[in-house]
KENURO-59203 format. One record per residue (C-alpha): residue number from 1; z, x, y. Coordinates in nm, 4 decimals, m for minus. Each point is the difference from the previous one (the first is absolute). Layout:
BEGIN
  seq        pz        px        py
  NUM         Z         X         Y
...
***
This chain:
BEGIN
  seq        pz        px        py
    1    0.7194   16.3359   m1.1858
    2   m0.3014   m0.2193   m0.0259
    3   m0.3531    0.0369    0.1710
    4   m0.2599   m0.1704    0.1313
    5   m0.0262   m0.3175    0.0061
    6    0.3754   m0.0761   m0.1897
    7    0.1640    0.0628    0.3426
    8   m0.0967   m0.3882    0.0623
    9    0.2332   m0.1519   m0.2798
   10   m0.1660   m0.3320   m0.2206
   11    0.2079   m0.2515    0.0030
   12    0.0570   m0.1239   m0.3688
   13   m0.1667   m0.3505   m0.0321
   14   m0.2503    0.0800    0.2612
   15   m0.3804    0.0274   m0.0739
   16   m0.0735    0.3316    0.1838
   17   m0.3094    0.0295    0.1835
   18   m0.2044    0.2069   m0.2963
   19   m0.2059    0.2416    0.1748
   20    0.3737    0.1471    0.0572
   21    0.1335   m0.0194   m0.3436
   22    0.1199    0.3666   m0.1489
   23    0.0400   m0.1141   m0.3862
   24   m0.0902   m0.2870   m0.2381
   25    0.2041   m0.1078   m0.2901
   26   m0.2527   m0.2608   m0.1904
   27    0.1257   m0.2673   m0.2337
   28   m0.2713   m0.0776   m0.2240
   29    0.1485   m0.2283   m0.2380
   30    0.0800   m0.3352    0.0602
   31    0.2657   m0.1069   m0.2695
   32    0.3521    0.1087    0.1275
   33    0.1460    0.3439   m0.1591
   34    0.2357    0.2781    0.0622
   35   m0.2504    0.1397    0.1332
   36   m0.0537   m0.1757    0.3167
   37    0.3579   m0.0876    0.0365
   38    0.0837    0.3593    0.0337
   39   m0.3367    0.0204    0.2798
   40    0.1359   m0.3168    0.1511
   41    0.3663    0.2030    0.0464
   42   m0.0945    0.3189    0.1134
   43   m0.3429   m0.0751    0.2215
   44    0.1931   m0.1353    0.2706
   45    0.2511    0.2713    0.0366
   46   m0.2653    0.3028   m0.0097
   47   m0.1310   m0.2460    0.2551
   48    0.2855    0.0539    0.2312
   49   m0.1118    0.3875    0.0887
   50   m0.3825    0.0063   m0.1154
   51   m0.2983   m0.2479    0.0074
   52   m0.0468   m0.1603   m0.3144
   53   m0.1171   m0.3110   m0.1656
   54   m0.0575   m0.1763   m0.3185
   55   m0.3530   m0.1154   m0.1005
   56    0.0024   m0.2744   m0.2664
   57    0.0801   m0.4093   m0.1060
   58    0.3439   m0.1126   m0.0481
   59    0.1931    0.2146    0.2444
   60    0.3472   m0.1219    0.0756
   61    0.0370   m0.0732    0.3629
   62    0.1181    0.2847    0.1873
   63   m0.2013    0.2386   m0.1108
   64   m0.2532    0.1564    0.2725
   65   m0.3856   m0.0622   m0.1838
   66   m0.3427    0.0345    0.0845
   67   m0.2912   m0.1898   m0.1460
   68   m0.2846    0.1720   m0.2189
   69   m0.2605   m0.0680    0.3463
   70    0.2517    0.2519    0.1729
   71   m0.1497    0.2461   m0.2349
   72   m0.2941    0.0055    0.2542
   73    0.1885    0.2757    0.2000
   74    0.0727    0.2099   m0.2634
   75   m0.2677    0.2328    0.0554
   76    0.1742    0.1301    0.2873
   77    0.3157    0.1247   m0.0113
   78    0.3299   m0.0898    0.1820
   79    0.1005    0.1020    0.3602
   80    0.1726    0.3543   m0.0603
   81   m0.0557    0.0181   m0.4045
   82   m0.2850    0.1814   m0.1811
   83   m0.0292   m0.3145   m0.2478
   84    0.2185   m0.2832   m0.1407
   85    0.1930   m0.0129   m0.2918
   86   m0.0938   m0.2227   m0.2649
   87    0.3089   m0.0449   m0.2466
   88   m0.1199   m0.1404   m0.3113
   89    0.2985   m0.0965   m0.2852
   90   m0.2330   m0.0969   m0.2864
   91   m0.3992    0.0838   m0.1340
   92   m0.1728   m0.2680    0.1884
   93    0.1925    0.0804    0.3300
   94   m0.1189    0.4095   m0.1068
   95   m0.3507   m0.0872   m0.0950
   96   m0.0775   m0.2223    0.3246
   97    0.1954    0.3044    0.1988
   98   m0.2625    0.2777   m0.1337
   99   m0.3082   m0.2671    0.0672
  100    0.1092   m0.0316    0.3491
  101    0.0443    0.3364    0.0680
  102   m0.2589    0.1969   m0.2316
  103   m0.2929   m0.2779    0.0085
  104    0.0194   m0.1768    0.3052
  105    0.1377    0.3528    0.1595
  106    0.2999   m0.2146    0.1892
  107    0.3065    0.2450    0.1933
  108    0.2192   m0.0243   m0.2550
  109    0.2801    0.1783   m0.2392
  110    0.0576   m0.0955   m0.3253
  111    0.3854   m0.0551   m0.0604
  112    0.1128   m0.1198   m0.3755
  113    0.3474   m0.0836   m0.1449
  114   m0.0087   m0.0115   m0.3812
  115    0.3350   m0.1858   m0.1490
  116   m0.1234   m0.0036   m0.3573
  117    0.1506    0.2092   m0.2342
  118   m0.2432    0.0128   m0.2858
  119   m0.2957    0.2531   m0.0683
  120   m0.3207   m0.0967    0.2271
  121   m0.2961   m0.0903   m0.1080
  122   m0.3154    0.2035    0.0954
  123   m0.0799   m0.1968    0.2855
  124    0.3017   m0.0144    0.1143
  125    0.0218    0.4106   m0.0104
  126   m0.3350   m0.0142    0.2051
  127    0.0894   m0.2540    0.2464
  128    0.3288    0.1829    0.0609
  129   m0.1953    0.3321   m0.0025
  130   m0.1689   m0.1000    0.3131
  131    0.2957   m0.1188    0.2487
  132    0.1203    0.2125    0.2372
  133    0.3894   m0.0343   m0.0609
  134    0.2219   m0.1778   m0.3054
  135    0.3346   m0.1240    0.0404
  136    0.1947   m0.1270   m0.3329
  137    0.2501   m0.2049    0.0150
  138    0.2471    0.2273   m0.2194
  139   m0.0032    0.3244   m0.1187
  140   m0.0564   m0.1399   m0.3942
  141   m0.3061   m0.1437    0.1309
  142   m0.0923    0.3072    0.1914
  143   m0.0315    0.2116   m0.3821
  144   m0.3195   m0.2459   m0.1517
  145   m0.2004    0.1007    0.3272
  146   m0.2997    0.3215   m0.0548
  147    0.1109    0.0952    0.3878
  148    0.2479    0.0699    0.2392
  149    0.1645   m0.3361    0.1566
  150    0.2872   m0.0894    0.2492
  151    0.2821   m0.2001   m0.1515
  152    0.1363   m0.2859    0.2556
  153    0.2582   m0.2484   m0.2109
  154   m0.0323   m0.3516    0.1150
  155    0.2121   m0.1471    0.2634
  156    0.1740   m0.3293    0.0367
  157    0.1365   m0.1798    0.3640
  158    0.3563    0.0641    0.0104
  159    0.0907   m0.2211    0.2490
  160   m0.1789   m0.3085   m0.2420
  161    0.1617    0.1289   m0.3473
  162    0.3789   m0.0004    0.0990
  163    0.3094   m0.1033   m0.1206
  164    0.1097   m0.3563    0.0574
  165    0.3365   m0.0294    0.1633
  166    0.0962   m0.2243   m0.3423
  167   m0.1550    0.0308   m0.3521
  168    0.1563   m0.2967   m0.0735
  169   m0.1639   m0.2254    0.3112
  170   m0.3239    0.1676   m0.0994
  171    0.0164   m0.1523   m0.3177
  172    0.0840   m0.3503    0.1121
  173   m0.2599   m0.0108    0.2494
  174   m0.2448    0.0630   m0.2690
  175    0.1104   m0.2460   m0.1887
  176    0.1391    0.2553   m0.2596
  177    0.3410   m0.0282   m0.2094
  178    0.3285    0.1885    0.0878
  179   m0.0886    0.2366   m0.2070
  180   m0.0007    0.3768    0.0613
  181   m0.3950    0.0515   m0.0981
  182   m0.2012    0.2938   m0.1933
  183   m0.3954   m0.0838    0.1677
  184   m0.3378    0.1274   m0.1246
  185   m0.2787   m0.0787    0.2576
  186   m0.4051   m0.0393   m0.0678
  187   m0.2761   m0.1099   m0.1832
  188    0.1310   m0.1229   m0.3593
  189   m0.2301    0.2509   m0.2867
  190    0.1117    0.2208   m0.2757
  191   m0.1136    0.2868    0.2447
  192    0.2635   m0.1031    0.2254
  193    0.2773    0.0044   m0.2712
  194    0.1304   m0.3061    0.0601
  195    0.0722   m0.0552   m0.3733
  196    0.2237    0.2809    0.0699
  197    0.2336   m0.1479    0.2486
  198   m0.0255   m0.3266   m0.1764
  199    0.1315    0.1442   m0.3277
  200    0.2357    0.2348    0.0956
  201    0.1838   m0.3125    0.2270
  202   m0.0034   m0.2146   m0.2864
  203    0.2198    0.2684   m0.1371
  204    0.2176    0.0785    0.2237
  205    0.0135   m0.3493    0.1728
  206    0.2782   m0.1543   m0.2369
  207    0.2565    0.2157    0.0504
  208   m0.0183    0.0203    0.3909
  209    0.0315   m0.3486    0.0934
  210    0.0387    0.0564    0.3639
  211   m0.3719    0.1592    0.0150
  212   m0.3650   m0.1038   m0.0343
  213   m0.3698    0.0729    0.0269
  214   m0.2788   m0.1222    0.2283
  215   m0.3863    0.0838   m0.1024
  216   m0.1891   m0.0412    0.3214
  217   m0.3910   m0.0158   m0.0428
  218   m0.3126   m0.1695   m0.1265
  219   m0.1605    0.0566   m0.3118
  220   m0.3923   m0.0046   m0.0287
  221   m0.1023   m0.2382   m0.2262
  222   m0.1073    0.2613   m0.2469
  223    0.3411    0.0563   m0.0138
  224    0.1517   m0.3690   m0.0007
  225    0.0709    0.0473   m0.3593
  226    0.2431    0.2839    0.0414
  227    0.1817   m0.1481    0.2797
  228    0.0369   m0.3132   m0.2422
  229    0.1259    0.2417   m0.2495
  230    0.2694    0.1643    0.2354
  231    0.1102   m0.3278    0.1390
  232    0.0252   m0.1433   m0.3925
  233    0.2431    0.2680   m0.0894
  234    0.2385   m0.0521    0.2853
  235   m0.0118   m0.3533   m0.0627
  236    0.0908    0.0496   m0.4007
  237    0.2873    0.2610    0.1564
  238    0.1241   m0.2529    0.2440
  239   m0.0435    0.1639    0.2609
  240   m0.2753   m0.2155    0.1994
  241    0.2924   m0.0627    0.2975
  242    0.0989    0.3744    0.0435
  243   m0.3435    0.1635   m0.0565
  244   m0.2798   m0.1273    0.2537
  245   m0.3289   m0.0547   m0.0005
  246   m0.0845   m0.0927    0.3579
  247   m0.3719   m0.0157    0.1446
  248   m0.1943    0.3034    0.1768
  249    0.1240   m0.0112    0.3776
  250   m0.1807    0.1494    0.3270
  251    0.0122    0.2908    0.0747
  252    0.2372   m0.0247    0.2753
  253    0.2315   m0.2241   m0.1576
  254    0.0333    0.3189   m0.2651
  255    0.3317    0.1655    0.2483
  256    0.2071   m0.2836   m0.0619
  257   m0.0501   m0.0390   m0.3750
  258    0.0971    0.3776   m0.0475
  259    0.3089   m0.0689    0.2714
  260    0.1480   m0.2051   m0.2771
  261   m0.0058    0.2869   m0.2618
  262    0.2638    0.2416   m0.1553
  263   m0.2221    0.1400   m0.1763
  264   m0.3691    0.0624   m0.0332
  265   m0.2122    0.0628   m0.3110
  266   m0.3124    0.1874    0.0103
  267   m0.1334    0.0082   m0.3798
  268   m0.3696    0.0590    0.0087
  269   m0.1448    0.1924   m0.3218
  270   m0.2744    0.1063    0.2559
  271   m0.0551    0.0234    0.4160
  272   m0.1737    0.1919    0.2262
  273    0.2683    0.0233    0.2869
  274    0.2345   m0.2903   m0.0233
  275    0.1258   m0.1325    0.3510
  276    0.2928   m0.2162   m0.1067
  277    0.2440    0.2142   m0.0697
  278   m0.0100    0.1132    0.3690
  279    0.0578   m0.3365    0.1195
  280    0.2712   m0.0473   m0.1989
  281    0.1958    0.2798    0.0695
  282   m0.0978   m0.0482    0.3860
  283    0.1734   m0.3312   m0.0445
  284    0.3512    0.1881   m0.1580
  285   m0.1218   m0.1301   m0.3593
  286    0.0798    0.2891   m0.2664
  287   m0.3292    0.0506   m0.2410
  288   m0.0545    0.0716   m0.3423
  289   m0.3597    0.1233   m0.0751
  290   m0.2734    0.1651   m0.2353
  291   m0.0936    0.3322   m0.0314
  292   m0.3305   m0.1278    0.1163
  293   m0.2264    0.0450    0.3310
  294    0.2132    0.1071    0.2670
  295    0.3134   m0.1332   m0.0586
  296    0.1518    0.3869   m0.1317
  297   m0.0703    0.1237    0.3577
  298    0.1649   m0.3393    0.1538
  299    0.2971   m0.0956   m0.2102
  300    0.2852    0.3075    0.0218
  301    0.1651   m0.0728   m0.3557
  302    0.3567   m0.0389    0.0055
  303   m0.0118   m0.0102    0.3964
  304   m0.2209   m0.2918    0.0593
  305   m0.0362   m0.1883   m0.3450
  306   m0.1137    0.1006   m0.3318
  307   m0.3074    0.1375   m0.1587
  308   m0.1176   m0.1400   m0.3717
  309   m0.3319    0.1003   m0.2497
  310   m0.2301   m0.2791    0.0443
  311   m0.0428   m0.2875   m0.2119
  312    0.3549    0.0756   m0.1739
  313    0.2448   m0.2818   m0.0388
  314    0.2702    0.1758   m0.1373
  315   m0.0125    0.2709    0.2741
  316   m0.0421   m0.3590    0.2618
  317    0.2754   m0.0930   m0.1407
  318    0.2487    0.2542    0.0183
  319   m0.0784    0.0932    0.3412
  320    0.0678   m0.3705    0.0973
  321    0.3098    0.0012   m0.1867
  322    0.1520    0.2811    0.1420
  323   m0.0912   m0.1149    0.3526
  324    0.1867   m0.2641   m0.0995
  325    0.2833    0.1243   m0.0613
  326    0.0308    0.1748    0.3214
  327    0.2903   m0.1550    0.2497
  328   m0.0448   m0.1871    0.2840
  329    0.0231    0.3392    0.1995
  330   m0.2197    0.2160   m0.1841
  331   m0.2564   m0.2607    0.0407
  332    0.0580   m0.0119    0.3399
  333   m0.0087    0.3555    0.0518
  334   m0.3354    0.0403   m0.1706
  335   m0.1392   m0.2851    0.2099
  336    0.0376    0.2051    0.3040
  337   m0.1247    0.2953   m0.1449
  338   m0.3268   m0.2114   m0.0927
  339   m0.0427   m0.1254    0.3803
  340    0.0608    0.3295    0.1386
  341   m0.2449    0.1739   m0.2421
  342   m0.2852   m0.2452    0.0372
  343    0.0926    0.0285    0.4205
  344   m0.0261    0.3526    0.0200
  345   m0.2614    0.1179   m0.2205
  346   m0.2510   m0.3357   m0.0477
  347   m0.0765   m0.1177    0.3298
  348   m0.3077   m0.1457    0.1301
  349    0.0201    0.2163    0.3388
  350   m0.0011    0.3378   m0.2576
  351   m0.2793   m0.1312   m0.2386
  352   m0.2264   m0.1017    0.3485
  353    0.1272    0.3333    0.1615
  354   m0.1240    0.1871   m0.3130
  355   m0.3340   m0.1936   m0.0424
  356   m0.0706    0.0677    0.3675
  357    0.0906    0.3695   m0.0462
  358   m0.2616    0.0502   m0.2579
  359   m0.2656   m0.1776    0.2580
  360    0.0643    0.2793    0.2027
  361   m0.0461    0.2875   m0.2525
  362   m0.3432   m0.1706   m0.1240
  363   m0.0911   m0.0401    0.4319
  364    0.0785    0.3574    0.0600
  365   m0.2488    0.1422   m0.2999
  366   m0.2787   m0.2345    0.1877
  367    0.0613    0.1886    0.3225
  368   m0.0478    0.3494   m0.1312
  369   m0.2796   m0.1201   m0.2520
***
């Protein structure tokens, strides 16, 4: 059960009244990344039982926020909490965390989720070193940290990622050929192993004329001469009307683009967590992935989709091909599996019931300390 002041429930969208606000999650980075869209998902439903806001630019709307001059009241704490959390995803949000608390001796506790999945630099060790509870995002991520942390998966909405009632009307009201399609989502890079998807279709492509390929994302334009490449290769296989290239889309249009999949690709050579695959399954789309970031812990081979060594084309390959070669009820099958897996273990309501659960550990130490 939750205490103090949580009893009066924030309504998500809302800009609470800040002198009552239990917990913080700051945004301090204004270009758009996974970052904040996975803040933007899951502050509103820890929202629902505890008081908590966002602190930053760029916040989509529904999301409750305060402004930096709300800070003001920081130096007491909450009705009915010995401090307020401070949840900090990345160095600045850590760094500006410890100078609140330690230097301008604010009520708070310092909260961090690390996603990365890499050896930390030294600061990064110290900055960690002084926060009063880590979450990772997997249990992969949870072996490069120096100290004990709490792992919480990310969560998707599974009421917006769903099955359509017609794969085939999803696809026309995109605008997309009658084609049953194999989709790779995000920014265009060599990180991102697009080249991987892109080559492995060109193979396979010819000899499955019913199917075909759609590469949704942007590429920077460091990395406009790659996406020329990729594009320049399906055009020499003649491919350009069954493998797409279409523009980045909002976020919210995202649902429907995976609602027109069979099949989902994720083929990063590197990533901290990895959201998509998620999504996908939430919306009945089989995936094949990476052994990389998270995906291990989210895709159950064989069950779910497939699992491949990263940056491997033949190994791409295969698995696509023998996905392929499935029947129309063994696809099926393993499209239900997908939803039902990303239902009942990846929801939003268990990642902000988990988040809020560690709150309350990190609370409770304040009261006896």
């Amino acid at each position: 059960m939750a205490r103090g002041g949580s009893e009066s429930r924030l309504d998500p969208g809302a800009f609470p009244e800040p002198t009552t606000v239990e917990a913080v999650a700051p945004n301090l980075k204004r270009r758009l990344s996974g970052v904040t869209s996975t803040l933007e998902r899951v502050v509103p439903v820890q929202a629902r039982s505890l008081r908590i806001a966002a602190l930053g630019p760029k916040l989509a709307a529904g999301v409750p926020r305060i402004s930096w001059t709300d800070l003001r009241h920081f130096w007491r704490p909450p009705p009915g909490r010995p401090a307020r959390i401070w949840h900090a995803r990345r160095n600045i949000e850590m760094l500006t965390g410890l100078i609140l608390r330690d230097l301008l001796r604010m009520k708070l506790r310092l909260v961090f989720t690390s996603a990365s999945q890499r050896h930390h630099t030294g600061w990064t060790r110290f900055l960690i070193s002084r926060m009063d509870a880590v979450i990772s995002t997997s249990a992969k991520t949870a072996t490069y940290l120096r100290r004990p942390s709490t792992v919480i998966h990310h969560g998707i909405d599974a009421d917006m990622f769903r099955p359509p009632e017609s794969r085939a009307s999803a696809r026309a009201a995109l605008g997309l050929p009658d084609l049953t399609l194999i989709g790779c989502f995000g920014r265009i890079r060599a990180q991102k192993g697009t080249d991987v998807f892109v080559e492995a279709l060109i193979r396979l492509l010819p000899d499955h004329p019913g199917w075909g390929g759609v590469v949704l994302g942007r590429a920077l334009a460091k990395d406009a001469g790659f996406l020329d490449d990729l594009k320049a290769k399906v055009a020499a296989a003649g491919l350009q009307d069954r493998l797409l290239f279409p523009s980045e889309v909002e976020t919210s249009a995202t649902p429907d683009w995976y609602r027109a999949l069979d099949l989902y690709v994720a083929p990063q050579r590197w990533e901290g967590f990895g959201v998509t695959p998620i999504e996908a399954m939430a919306c009945g789309v089989p995936v094949i992935a990476t052994r990389v970031g998270a995906f291990e812990e989210l895709v159950k081979e064989g069950v779910t989709g497939a699992l491949v060594p990263p940056g491997d084309i033949e190994a791409m390959t295969a698995a696509l091909r023998a996905h392929l070669a499935l029947d129309d009820d063994a696809r099926a099958a393993m499209a239900a599996r997908a939803r039902a897996h990303a239902v009942s273990t990846f929801s939003l309501e268990r990642e902000a019931a988990k988040i809020n659960a560690v709150y309350e550990a990190v609370w409770d130490v304040a009261r006896r300390g």
